[in-house]
C-alpha positions as CSV (number, residue, x, y, z in Angstrom):
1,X,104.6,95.8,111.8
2,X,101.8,97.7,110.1
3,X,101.7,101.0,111.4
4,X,99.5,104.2,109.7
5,X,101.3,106.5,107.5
6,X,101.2,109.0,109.9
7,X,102.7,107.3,112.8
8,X,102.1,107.1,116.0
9,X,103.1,110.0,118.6
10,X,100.9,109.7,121.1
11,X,103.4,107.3,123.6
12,X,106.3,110.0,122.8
13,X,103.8,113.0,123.5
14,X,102.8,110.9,126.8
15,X,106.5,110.8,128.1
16,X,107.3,114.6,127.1
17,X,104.2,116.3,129.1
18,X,104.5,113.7,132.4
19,X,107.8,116.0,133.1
20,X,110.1,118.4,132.2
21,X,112.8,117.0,134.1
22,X,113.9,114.0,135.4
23,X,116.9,113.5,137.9
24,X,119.1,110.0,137.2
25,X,121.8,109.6,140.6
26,X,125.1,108.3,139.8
27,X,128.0,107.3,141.5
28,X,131.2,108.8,141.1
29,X,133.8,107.1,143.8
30,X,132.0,108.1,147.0
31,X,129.8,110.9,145.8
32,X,126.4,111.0,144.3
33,X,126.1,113.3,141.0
34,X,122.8,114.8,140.5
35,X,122.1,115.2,136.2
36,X,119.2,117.1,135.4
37,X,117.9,116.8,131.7
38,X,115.1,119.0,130.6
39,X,112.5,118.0,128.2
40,X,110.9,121.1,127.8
41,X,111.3,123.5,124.9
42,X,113.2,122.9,121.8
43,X,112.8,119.4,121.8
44,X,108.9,119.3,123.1
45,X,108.8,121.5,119.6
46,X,110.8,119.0,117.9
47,X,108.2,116.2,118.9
48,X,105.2,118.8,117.7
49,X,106.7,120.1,114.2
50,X,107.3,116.4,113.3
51,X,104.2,115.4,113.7
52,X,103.0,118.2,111.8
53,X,105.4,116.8,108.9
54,X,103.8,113.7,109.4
55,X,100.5,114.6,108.7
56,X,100.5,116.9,106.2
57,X,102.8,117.2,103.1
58,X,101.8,118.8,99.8
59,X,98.2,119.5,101.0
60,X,97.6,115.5,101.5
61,X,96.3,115.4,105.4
62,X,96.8,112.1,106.9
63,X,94.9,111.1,110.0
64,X,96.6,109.0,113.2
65,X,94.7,105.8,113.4
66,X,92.5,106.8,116.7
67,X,90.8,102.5,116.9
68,X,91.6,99.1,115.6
69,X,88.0,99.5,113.5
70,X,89.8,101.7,111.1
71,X,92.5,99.5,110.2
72,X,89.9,96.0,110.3
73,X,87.7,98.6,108.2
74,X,90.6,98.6,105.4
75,X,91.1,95.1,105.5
76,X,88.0,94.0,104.3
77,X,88.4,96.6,101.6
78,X,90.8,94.9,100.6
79,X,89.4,91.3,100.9
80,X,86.4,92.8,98.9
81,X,88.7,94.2,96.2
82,X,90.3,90.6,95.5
83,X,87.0,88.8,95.6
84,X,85.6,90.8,93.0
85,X,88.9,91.0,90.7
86,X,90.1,87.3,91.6
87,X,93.2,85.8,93.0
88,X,96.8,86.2,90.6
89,X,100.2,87.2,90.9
90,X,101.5,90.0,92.8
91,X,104.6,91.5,92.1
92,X,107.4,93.5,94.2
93,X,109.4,95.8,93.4
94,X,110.9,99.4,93.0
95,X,109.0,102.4,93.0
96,X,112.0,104.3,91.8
97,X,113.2,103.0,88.1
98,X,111.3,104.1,85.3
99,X,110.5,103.5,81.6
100,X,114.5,104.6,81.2
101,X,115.7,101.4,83.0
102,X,116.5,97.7,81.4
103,X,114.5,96.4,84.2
104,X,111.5,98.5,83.5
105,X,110.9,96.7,80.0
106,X,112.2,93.6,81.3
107,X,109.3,93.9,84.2
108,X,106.6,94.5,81.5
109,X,107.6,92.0,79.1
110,X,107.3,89.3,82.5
111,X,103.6,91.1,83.4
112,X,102.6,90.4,80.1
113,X,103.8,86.8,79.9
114,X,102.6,85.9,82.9
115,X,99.7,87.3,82.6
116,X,99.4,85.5,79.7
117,X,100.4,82.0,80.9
118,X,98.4,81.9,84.2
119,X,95.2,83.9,82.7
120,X,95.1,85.4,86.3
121,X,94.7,89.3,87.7
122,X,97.9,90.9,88.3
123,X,98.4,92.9,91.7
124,X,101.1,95.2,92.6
125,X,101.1,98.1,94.8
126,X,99.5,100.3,92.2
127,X,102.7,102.4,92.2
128,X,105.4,104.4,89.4
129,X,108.8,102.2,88.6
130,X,108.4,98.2,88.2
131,X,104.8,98.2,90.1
132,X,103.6,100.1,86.7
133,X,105.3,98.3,84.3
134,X,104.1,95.2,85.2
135,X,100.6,96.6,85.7
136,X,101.0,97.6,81.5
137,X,102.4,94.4,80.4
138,X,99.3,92.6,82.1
139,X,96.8,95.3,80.4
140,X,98.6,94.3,77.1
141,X,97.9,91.0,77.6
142,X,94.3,91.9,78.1
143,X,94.1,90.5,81.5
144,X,92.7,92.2,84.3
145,X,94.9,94.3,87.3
146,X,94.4,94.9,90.3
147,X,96.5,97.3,93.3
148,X,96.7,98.2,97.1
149,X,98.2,101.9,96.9
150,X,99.9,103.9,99.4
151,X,100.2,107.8,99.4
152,X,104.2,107.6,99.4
153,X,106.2,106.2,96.9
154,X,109.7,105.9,96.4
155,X,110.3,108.2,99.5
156,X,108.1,111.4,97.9
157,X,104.3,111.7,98.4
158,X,102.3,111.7,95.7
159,X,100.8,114.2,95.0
160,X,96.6,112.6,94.7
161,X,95.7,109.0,96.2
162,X,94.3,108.7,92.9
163,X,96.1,106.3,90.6
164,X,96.8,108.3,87.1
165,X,95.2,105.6,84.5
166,X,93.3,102.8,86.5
167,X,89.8,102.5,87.1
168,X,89.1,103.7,90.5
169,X,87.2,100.1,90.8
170,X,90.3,98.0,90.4
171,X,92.4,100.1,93.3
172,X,92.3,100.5,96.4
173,X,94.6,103.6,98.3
174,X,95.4,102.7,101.8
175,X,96.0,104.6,104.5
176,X,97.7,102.2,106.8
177,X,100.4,99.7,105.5
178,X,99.3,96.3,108.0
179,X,96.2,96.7,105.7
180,X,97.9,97.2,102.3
181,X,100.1,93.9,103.7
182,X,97.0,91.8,104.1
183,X,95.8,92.9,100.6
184,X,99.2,91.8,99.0
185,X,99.4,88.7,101.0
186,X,95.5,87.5,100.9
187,X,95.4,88.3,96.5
188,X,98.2,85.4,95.9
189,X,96.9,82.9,98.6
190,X,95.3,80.0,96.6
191,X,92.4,79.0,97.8
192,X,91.6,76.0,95.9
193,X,93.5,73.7,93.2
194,X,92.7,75.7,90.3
195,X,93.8,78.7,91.5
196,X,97.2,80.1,89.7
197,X,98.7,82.7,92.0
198,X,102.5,83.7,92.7
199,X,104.5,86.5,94.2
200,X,107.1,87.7,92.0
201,X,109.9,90.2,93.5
202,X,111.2,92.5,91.3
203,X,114.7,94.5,92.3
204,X,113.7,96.9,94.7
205,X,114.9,99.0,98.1
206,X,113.7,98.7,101.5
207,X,110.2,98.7,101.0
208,X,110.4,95.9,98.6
209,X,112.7,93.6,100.9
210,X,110.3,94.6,103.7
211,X,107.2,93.2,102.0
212,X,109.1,90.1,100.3
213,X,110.6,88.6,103.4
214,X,107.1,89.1,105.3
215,X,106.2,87.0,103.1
216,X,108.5,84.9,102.3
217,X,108.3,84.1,106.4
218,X,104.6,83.9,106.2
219,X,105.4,80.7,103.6
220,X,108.3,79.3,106.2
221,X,105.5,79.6,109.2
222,X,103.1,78.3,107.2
223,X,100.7,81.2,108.0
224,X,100.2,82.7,104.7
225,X,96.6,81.4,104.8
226,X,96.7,79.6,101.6
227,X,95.6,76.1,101.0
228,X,97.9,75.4,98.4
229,X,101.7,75.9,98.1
230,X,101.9,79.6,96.2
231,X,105.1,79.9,94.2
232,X,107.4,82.6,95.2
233,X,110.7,83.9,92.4
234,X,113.1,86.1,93.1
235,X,114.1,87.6,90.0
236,X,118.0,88.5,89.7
237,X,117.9,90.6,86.8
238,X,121.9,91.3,86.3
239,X,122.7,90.1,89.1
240,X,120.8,92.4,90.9
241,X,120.1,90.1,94.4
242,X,123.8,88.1,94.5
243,X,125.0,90.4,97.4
244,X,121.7,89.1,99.0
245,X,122.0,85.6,98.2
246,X,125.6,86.0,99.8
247,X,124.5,87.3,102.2
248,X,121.6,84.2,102.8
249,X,124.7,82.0,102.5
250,X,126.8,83.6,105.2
251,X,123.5,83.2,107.8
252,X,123.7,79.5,107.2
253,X,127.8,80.0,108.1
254,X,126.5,81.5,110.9
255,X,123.7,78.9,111.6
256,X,120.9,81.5,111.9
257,X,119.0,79.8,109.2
258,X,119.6,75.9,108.1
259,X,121.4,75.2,105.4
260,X,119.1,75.6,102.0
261,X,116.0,76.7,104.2
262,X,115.8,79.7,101.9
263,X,116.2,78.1,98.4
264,X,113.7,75.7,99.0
265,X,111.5,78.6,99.6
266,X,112.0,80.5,96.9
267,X,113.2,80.4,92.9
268,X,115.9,82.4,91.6
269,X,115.5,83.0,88.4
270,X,117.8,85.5,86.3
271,X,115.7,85.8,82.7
272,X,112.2,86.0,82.5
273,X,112.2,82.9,80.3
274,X,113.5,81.0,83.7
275,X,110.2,82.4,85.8
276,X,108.0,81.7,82.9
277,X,109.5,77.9,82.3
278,X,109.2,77.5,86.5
279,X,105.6,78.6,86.6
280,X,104.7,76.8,83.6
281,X,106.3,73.8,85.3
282,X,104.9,74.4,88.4
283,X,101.1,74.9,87.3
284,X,101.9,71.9,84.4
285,X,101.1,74.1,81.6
286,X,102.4,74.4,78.3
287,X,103.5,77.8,77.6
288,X,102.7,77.9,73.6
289,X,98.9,76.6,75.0
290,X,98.3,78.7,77.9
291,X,100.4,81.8,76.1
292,X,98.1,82.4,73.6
293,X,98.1,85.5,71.1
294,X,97.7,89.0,73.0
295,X,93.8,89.7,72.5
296,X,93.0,92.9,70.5
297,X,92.2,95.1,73.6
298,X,89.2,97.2,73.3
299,X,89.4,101.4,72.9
300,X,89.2,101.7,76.6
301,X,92.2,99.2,77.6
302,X,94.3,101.5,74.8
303,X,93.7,104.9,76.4
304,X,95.2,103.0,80.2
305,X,98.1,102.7,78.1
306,X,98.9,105.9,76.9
């Protein structure tokens, strides 16, 4: 887990030059067959044009990690980033459905709210699809966002690390994904009592599921690294997640989980008035107290919008 974007080809490229051949006896009655596969050519090529994929797409060049100081380097970039923004909510979820989608305004009107309610920084991978309609809702609120971007979204590359309407001081573009993890993972850890933080998924693909059960295992272990219990919601707008939740039920059938592990680590909620009425109970706020008015945002929080 947490591997550059680039890869690493360096143990393939090891086993393709130590030989071009390798011989593998086996026995066929009471004779000894001889196979000889050979390594060279075509698929050494293979091995060399996919790496050149891998590092360059589009004119963006992507160095392979070459020491663990790179990747320690990005962490604290990241760490640095949340200490000057502050601790919030981080949301996950698809790259891929835009403004088009029901669950695109759905995702901005829960930004906003929450944003609203917990008066915290919002976080999201900086990204197209949900990621940036939440990141507008909270900017409607007036509250402040924050992001851990990566140069490939939604299974494309982007085509600049640079995100298309935030300040460059409130994102961070990462080059390997164990760092952008640690970001997502260290901006909802509470730290102290006061602290209102939460990890919201949104409907999403792989990526999303990948990041969510991290940490949704992270909270199971008891190795997020929080001091205080940080709310986690699954929202199942339309049903999106029931096949999962199924699927959650038939591991306990199968006994690979205990039965209700999962629920009592998360909250499904289907509306957005269910996460908003669970955080609000959760933090003991009142929702028509803590969800004040929007502000009137200043000329430079309109333009982000537009």
């Amino acid at each position: 887990m947490g591997f550059s974007l680039a890869g690493s080809t360096s143990l393939r490229q090891c086993y393709l030059n130590r030989s071009n051949s390798r011989k593998i006896p086996s026995i066929d009655g009471n004779r000894k067959l001889a196979v000889k596969f050979n390594f060279s050519g075509r698929l050494h090529g293979m091995a060399k044009s996919r790496r050149y994929i891998c590092c360059k797409s589009d004119g963006v060049v992507f160095e392979e990690r070459t020491s663990p100081a790179e990747v320690k380097k990005e962490i604290e970039q990241c760490y640095e980033l949340i200490n000057q923004l502050g601790r919030g909510v981080v949301y996950l979820g698809s790259a891929r459905l835009g403004p088009n989608h029901p669950h695109y305004s759905q995702a901005f009107e829960l930004g906003k709210e929450i944003a609203m309610l917990l008066n915290c920084t919002s976080w999201s991978g900086a990204g197209p699809g949900l990621m940036d309609a939440v990141t507008k809702g909270a900017l409607q609120a007036g509250k402040p966002v924050g992001g851990f971007k990566i140069a490939k979204e939604a299974g494309e590359w982007t085509a600049t690390n640079f995100h298309p309407y935030l300040p460059l001081d409130t994102y961070l573009t990462c080059r390997f994904f164990s760092a952008r993890k640690h970001g997502l993972v260290d901006a909802a850890a509470r730290a102290s009592n006061s602290d209102k933080t939460a990890v919201v998924v949104l409907p999403g693909g792989i990526g999303t599921l990948d990041e969510a059960f991290e940490i949704l295992a992270l909270i199971q272990l008891e190795r997020i690294g929080s001091v205080f219990p940080v709310p986690f919601i699954l929202m199942n707008y339309d049903s999106f997640y029931s096949k999962l939740l199924e699927f959650i039920g038939d591991c306990e059938g199968w006994g690979t989980v205990s039965n209700g592990e999962v629920a009592s680590l998360w909250k499904v909620c289907n509306t957005n008035s269910e996460a908003l009425a669970y955080l609000a109970e959760y933090y003991v706020l009142s929702p028509t107290d803590e969800g004040k008015s929007i502000s009137l945002l200043g000329n430079d929080q309109e333009s982000l919008l537009l």
